[in-house]
N, CA, C and O atoms as a printed pandas DataFrame, in Angstrom:
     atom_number atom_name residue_name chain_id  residue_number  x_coord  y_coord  z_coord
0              1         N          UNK        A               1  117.786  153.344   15.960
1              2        CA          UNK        A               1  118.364  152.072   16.316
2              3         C          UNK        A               1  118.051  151.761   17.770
3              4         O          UNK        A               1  118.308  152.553   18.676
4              5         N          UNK        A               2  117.464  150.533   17.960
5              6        CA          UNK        A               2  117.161  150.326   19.524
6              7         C          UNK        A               2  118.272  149.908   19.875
7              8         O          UNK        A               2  119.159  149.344   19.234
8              9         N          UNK        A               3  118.185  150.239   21.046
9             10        CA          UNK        A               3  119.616  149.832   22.204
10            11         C          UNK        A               3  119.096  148.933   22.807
11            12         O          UNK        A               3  117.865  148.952   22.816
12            13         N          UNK        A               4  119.862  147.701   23.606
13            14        CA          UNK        A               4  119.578  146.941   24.448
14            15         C          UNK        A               4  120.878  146.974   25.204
15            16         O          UNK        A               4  121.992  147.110   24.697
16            17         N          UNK        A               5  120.497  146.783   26.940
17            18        CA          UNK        A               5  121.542  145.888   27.361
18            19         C          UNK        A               5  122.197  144.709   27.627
19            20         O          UNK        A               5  121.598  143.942   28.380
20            21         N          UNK        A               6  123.469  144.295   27.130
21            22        CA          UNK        A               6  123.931  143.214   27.374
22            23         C          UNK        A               6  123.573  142.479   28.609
23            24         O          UNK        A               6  123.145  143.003   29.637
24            25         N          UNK        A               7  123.820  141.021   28.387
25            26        CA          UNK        A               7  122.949  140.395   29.729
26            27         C          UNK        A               7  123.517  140.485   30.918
27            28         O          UNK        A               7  122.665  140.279   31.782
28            29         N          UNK        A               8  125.079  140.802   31.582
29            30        CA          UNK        A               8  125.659  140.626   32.465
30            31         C          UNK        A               8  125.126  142.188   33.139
31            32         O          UNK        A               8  125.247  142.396   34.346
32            33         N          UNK        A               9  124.547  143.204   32.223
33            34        CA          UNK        A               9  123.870  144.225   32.892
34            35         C          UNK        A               9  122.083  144.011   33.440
35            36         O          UNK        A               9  121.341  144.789   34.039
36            37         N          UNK        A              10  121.919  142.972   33.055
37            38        CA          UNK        A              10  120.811  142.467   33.297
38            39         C          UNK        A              10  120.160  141.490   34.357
39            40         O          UNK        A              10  119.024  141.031   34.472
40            41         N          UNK        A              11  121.562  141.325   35.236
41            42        CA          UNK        A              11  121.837  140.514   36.015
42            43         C          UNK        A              11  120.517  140.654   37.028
43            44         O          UNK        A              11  119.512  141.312   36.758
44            45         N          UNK        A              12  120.740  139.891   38.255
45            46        CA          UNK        A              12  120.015  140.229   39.363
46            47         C          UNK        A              12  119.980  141.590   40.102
47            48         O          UNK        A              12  118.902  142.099   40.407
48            49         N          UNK        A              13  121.356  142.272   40.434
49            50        CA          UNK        A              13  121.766  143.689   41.083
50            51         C          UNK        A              13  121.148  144.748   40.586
51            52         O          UNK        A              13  121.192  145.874   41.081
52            53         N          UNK        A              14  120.224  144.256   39.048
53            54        CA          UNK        A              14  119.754  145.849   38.249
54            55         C          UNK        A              14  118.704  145.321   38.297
55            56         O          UNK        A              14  118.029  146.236   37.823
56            57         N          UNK        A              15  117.772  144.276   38.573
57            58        CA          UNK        A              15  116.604  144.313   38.909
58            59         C          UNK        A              15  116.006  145.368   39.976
59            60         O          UNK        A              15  116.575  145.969   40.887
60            61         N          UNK        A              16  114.517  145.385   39.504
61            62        CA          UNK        A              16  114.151  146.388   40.371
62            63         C          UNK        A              16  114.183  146.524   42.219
63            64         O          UNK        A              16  114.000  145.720   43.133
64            65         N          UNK        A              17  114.428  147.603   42.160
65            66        CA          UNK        A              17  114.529  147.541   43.721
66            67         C          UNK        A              17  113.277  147.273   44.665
67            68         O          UNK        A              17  112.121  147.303   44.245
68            69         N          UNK        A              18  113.640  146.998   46.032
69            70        CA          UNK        A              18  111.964  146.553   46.570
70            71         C          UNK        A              18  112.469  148.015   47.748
71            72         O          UNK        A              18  113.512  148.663   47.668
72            73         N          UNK        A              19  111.328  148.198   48.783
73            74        CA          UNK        A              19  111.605  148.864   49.887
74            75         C          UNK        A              19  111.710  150.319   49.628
75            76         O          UNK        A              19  111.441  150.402   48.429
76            77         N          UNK        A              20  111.889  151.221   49.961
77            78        CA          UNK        A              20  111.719  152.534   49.834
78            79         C          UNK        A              20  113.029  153.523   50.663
79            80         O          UNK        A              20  113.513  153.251   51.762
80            81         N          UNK        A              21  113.304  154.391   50.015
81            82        CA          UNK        A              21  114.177  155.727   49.705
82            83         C          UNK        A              21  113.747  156.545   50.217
83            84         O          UNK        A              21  112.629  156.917   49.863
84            85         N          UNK        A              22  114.472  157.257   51.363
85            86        CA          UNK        A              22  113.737  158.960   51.981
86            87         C          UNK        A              22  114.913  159.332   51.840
87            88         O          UNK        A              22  116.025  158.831   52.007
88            89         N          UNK        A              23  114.348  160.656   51.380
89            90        CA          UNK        A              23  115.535  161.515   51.327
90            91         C          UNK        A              23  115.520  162.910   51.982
91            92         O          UNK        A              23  114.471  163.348   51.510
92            93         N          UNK        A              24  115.993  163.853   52.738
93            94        CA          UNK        A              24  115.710  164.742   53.756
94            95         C          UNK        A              24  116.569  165.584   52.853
95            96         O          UNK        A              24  117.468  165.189   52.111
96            97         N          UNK        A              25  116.015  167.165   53.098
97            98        CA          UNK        A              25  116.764  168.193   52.904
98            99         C          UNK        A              25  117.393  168.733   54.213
99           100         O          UNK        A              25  116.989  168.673   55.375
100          101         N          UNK        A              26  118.627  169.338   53.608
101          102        CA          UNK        A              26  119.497  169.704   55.065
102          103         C          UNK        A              26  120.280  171.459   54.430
103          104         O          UNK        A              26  121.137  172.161   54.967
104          105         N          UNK        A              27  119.593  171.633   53.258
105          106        CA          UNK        A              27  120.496  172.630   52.529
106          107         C          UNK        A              27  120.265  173.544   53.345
107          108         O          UNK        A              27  121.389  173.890   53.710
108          109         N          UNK        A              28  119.099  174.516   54.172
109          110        CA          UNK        A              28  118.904  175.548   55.113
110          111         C          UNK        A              28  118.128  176.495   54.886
111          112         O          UNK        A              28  117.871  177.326   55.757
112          113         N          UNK        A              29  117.476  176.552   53.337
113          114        CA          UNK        A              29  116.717  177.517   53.099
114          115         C          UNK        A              29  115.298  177.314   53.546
115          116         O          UNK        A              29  114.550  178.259   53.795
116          117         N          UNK        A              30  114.817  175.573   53.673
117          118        CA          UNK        A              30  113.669  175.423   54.425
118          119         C          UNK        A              30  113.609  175.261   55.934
119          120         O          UNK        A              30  112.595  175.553   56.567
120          121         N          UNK        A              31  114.427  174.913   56.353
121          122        CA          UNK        A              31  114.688  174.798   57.829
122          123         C          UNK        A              31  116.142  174.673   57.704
123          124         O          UNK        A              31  116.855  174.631   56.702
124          125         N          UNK        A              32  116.560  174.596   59.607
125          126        CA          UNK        A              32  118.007  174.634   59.506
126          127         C          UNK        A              32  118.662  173.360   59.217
127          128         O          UNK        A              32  117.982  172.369   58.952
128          129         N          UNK        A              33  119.897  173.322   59.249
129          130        CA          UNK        A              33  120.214  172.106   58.513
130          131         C          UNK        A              33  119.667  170.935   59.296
131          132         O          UNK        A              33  119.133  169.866   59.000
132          133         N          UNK        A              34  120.124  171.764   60.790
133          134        CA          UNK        A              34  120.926  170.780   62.038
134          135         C          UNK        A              34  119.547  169.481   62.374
135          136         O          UNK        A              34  119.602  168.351   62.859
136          137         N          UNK        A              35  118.423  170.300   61.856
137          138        CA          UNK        A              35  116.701  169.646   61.693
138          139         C          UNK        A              35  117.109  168.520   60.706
139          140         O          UNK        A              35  116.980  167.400   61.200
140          141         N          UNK        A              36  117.522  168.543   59.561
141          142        CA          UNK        A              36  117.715  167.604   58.732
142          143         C          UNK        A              36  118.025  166.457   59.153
143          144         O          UNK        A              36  117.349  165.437   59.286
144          145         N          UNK        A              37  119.318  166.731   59.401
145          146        CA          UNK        A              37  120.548  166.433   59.715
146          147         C          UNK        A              37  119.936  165.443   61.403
147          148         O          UNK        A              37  120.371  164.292   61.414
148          149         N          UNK        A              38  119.373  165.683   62.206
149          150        CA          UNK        A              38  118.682  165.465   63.197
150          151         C          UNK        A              38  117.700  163.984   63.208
151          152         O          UNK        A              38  117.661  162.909   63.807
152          153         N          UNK        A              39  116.927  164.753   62.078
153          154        CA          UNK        A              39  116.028  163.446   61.300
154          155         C          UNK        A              39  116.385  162.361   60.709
155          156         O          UNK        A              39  115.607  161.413   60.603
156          157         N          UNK        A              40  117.933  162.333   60.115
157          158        CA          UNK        A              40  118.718  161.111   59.089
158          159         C          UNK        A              40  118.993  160.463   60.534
159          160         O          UNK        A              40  118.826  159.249   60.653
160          161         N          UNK        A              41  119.422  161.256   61.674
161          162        CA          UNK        A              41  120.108  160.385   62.881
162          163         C          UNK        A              41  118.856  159.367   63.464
163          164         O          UNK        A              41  118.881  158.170   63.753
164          165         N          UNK        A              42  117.987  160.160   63.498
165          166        CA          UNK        A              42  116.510  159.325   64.110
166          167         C          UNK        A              42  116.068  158.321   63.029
167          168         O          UNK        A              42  115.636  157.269   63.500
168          169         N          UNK        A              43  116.075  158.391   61.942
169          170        CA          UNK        A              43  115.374  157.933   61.026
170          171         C          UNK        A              43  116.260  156.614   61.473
171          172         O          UNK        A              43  116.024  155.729   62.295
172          173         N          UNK        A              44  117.337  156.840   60.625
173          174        CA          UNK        A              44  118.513  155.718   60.778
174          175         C          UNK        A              44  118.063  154.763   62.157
175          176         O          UNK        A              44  117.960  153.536   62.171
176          177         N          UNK        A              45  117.924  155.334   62.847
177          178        CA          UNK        A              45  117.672  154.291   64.246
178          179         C          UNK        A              45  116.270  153.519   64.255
179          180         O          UNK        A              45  116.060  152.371   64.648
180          181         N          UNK        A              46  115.395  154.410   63.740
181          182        CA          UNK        A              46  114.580  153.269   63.988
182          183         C          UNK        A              46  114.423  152.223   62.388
183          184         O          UNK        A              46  113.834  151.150   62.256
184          185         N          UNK        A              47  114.990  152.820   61.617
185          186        CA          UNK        A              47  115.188  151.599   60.098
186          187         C          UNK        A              47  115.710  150.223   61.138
187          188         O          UNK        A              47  115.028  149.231   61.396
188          189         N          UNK        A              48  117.124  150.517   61.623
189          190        CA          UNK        A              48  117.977  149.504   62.283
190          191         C          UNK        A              48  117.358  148.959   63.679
191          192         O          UNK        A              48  117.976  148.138   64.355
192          193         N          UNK        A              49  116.044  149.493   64.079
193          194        CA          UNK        A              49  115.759  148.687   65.233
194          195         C          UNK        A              49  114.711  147.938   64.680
195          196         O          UNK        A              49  114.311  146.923   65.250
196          197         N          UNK        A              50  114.044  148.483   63.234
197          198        CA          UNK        A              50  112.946  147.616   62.890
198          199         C          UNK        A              50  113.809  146.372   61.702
199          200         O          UNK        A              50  113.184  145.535   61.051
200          201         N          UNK        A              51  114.805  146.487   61.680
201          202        CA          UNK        A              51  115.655  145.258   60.611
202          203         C          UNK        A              51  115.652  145.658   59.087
203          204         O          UNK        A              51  115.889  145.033   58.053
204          205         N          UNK        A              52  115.219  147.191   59.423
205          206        CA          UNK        A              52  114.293  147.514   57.644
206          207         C          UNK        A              52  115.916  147.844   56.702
207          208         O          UNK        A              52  115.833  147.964   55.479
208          209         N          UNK        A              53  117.240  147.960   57.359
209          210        CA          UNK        A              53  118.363  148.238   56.707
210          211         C          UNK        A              53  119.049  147.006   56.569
211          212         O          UNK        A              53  120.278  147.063   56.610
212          213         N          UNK        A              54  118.389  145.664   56.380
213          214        CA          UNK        A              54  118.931  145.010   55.296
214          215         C          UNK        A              54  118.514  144.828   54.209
215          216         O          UNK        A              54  117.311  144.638   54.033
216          217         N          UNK        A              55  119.400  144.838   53.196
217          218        CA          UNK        A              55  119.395  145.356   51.969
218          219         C          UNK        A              55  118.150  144.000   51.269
219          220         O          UNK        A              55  117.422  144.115   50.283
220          221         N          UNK        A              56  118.265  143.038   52.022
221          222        CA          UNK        A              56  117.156  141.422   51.983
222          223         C          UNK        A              56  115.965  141.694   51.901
223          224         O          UNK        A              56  115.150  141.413   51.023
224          225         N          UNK        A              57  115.819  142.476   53.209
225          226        CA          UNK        A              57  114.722  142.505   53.683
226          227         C          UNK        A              57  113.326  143.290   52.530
227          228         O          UNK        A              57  113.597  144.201   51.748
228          229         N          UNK        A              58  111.742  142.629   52.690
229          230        CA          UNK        A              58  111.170  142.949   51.503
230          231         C          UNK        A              58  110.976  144.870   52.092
231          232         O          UNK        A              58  111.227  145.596   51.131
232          233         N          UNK        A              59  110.731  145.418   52.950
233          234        CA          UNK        A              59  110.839  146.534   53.087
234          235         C          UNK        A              59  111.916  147.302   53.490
235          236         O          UNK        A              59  111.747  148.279   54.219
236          237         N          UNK        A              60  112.988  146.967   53.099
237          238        CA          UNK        A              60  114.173  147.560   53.322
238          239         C          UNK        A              60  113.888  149.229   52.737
239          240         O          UNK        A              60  113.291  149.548   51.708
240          241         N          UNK        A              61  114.695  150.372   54.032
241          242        CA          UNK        A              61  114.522  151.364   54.013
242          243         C          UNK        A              61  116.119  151.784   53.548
243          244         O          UNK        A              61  116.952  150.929   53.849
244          245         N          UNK        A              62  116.698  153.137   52.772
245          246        CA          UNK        A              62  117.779  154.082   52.964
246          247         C          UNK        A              62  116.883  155.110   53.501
247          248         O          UNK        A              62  115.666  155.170   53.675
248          249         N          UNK        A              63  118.187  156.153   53.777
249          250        CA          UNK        A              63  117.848  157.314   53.955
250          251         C          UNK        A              63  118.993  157.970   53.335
251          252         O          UNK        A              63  119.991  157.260   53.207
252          253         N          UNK        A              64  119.079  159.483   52.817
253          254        CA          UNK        A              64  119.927  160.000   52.455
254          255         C          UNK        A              64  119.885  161.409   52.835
255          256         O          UNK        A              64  118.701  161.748   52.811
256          257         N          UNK        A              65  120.616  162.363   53.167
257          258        CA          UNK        A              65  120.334  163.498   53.288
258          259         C          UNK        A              65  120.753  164.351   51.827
259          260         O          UNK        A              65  121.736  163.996   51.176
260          261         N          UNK        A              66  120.027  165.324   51.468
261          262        CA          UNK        A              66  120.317  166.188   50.145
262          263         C          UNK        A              66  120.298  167.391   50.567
263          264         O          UNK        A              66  119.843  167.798   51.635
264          265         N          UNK        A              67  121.012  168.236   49.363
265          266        CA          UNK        A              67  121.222  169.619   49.277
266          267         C          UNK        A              67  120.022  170.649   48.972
267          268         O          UNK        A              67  119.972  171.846   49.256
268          269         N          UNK        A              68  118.846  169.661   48.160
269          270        CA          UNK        A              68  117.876  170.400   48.509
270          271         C          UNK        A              68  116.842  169.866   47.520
271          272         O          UNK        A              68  117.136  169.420   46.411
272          273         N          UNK        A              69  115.523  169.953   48.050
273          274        CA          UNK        A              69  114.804  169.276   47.305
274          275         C          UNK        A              69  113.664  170.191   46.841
275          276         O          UNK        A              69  112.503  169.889   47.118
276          277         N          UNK        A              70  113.959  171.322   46.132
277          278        CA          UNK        A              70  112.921  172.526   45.241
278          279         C          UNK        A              70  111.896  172.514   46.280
279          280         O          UNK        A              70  110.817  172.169   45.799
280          281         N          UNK        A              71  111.837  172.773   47.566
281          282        CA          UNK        A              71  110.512  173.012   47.933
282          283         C          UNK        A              71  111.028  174.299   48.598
283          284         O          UNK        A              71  110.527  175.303   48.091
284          285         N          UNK        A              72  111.813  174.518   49.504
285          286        CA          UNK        A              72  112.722  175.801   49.916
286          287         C          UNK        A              72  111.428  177.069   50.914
287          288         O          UNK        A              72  111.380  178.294   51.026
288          289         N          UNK        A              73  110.505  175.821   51.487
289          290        CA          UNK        A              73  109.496  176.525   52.357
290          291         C          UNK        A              73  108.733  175.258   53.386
291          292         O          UNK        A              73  108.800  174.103   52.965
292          293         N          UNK        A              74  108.127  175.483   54.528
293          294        CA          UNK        A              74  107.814  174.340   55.351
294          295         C          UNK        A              74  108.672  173.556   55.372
295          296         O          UNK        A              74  108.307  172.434   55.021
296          297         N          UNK        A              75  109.778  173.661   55.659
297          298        CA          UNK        A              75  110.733  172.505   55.972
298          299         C          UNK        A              75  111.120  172.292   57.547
299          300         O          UNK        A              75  111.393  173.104   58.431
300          301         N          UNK        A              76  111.036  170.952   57.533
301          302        CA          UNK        A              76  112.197  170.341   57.029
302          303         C          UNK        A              76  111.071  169.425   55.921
303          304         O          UNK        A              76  109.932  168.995   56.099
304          305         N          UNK        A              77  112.035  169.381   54.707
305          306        CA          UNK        A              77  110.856  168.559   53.903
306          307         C          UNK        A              77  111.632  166.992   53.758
307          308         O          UNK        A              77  112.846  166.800   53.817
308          309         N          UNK        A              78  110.618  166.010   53.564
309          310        CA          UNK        A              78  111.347  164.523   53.571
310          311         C          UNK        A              78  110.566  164.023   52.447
311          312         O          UNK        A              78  109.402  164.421   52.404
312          313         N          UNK        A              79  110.952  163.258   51.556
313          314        CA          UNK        A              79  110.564  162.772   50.335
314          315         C          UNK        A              79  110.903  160.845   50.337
315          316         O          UNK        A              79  111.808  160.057   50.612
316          317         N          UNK        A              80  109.607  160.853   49.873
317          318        CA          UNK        A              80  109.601  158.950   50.026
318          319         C          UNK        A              80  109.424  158.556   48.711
319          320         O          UNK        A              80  108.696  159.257   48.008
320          321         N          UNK        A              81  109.859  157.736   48.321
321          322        CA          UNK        A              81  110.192  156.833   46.786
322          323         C          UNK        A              81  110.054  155.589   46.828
323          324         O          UNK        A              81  110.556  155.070   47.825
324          325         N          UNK        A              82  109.644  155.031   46.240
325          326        CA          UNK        A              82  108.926  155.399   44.774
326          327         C          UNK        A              82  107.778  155.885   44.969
327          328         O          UNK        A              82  107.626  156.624   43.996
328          329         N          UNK        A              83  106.864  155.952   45.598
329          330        CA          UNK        A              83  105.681  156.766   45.530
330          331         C          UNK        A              83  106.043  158.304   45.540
331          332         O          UNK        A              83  105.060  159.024   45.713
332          333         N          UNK        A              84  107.019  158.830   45.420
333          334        CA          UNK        A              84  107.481  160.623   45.588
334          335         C          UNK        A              84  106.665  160.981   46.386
335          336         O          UNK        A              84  105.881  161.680   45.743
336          337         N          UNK        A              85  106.225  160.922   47.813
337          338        CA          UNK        A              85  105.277  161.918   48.491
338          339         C          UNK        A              85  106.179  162.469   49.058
339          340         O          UNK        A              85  107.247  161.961   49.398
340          341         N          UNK        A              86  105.774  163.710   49.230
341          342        CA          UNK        A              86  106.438  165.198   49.870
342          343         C          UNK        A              86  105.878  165.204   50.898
343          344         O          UNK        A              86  104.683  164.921   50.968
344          345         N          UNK        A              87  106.703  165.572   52.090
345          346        CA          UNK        A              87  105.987  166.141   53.262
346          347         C          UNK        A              87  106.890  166.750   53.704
347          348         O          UNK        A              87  108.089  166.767   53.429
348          349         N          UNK        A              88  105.714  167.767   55.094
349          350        CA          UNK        A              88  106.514  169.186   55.005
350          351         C          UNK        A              88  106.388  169.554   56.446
351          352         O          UNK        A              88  105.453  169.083   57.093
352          353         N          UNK        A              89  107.162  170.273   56.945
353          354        CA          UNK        A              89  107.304  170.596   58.637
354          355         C          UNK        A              89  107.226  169.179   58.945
355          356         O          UNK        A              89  106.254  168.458   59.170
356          357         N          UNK        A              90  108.480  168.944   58.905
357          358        CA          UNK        A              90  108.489  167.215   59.487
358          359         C          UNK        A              90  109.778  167.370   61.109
359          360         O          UNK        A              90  110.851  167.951   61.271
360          361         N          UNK        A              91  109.177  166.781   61.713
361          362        CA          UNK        A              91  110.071  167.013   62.780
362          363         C          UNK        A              91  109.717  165.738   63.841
363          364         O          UNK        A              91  108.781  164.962   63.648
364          365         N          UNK        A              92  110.230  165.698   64.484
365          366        CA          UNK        A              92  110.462  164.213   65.565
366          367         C          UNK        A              92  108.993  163.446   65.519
367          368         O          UNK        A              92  108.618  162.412   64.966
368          369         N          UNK        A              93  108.454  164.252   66.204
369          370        CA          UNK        A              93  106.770  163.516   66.318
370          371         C          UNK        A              93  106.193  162.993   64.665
371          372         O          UNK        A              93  105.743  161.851   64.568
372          373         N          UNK        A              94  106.247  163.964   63.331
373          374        CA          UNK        A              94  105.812  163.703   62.294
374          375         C          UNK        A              94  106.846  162.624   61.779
375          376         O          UNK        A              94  106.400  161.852   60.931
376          377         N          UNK        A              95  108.363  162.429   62.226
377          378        CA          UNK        A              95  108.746  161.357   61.366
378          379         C          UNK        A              95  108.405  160.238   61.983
379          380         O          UNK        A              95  108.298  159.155   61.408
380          381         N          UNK        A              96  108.241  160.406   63.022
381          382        CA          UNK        A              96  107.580  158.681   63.817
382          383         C          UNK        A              96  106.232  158.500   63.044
383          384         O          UNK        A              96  105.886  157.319   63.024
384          385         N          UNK        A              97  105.659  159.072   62.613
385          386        CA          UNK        A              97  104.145  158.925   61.959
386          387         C          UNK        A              97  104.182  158.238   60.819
387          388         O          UNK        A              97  103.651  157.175   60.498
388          389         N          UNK        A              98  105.091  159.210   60.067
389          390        CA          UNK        A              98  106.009  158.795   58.540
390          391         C          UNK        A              98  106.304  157.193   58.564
391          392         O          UNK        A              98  105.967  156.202   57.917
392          393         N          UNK        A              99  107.118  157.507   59.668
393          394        CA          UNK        A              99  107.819  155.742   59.660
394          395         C          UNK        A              99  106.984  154.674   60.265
395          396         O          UNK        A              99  107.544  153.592   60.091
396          397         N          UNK        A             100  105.933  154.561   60.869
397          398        CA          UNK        A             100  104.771  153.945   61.339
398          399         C          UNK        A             100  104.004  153.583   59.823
399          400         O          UNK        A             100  104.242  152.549   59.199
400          401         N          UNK        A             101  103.473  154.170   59.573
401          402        CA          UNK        A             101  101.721  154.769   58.551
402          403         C          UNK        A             101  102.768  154.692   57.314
403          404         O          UNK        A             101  102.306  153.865   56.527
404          405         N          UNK        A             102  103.643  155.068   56.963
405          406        CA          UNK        A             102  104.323  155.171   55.564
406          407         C          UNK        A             102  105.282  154.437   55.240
407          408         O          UNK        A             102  105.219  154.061   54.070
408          409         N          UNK        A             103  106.029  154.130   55.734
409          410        CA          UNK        A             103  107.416  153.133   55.916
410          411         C          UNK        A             103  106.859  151.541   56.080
411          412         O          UNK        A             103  106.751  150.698   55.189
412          413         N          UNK        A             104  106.511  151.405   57.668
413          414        CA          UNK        A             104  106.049  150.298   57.972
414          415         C          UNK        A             104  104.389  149.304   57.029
415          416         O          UNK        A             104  104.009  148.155   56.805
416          417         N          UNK        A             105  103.881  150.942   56.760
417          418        CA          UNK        A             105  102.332  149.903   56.168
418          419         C          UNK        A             105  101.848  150.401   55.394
419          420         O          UNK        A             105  100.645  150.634   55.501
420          421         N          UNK        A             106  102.484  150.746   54.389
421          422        CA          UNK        A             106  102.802  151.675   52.796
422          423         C          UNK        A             106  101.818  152.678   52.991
423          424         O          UNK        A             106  101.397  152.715   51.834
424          425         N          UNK        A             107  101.112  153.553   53.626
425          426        CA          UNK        A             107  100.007  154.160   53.698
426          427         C          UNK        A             107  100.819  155.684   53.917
427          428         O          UNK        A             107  101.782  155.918   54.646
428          429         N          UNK        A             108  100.195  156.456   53.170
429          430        CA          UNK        A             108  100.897  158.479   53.090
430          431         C          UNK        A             108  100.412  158.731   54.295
431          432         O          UNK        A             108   99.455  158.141   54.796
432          433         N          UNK        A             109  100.990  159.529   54.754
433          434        CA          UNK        A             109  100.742  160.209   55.757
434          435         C          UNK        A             109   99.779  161.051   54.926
435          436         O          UNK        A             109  100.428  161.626   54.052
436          437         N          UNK        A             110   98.247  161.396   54.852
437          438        CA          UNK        A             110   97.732  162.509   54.140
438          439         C          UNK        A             110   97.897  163.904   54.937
439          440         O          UNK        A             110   98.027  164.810   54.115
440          441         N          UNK        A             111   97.937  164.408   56.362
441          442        CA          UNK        A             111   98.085  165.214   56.911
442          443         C          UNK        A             111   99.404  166.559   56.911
443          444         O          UNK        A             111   99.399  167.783   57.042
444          445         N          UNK        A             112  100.613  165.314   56.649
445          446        CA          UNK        A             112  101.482  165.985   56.387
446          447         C          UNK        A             112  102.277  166.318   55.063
447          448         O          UNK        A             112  103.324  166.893   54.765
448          449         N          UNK        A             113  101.056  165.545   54.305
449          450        CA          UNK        A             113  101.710  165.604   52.622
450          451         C          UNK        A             113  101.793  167.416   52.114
451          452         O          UNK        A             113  101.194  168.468   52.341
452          453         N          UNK        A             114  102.804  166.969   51.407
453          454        CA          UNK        A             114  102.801  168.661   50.942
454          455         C          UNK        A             114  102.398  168.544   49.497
455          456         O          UNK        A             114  102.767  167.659   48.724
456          457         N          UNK        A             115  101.466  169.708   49.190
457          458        CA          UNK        A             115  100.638  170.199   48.415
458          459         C          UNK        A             115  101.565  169.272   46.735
459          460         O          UNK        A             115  102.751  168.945   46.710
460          461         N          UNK        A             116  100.570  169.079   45.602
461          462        CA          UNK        A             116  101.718  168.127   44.578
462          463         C          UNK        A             116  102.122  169.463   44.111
463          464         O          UNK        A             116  103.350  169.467   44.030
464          465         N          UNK        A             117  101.703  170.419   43.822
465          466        CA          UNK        A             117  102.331  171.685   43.354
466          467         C          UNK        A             117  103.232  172.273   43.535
467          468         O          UNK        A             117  104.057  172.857   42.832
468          469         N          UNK        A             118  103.038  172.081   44.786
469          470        CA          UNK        A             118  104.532  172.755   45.765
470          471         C          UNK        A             118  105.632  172.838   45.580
471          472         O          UNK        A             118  106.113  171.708   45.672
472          473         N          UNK        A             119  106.508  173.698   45.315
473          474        CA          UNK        A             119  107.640  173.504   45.193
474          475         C          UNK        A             119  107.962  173.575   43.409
475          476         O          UNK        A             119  109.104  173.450   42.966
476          477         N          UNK        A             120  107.017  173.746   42.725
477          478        CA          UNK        A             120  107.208  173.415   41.200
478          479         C          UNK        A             120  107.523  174.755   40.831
479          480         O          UNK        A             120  107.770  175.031   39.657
């Protein structure tokens, strides 16, 4: 039996999302947290100095910090969505790169991508 959803779930709010999702590990087995945890504070600042945290905007950024994202080596690892690229030993200088080259002008960082295997 196919399912459908009713239309009030179909609204505008469940249309697809635009802009992109990073998500940082802070759990400790790849780096320490406080690195994570470090990176959501930086990240966050420059989303809000580039306008990218309104929810309007066509490249609107989150960030989230997680408990851990199966890679549990080269960390600190940061993960971008919808394209899922992994990258690995990310730290002040590499997330400005991230958020330049990847954030700002959809382009991977190829240097700091981590291996697609990795972590599997």
């Amino acid at each position: 039996m196919e399912r459908t959803m009713p239309d009030d779930l179909n609204s505008s709010i469940f249309s697809k999302r635009t802009g992109r999702r990073v998500l940082i590990c802070i759990r400790g087995r790849c780096a320490p947290p406080e690195q994570g945890a470090a990176l959501e504070k930086r990240l966050l600042a420059l989303v809000a100095q580039h306008g990218l945290d309104d929810p309007d905007h066509p490249q609107h950024v989150t960030c989230r910090v997680v408990q851990c994202l199966a890679v549990c080596s080269d960390g600190p690892i940061v993960t971008v969505h919808p394209e899922g690229v992994r990258y690995r030993l990310v730290d002040a200088a590499a997330l400005k790169q991230i958020f330049q080259q990847h954030l700002l002008n959809g382009q991977p960082v190829e240097a700091l991508r981590l291996p697609p295997t990795a972590g599997l």
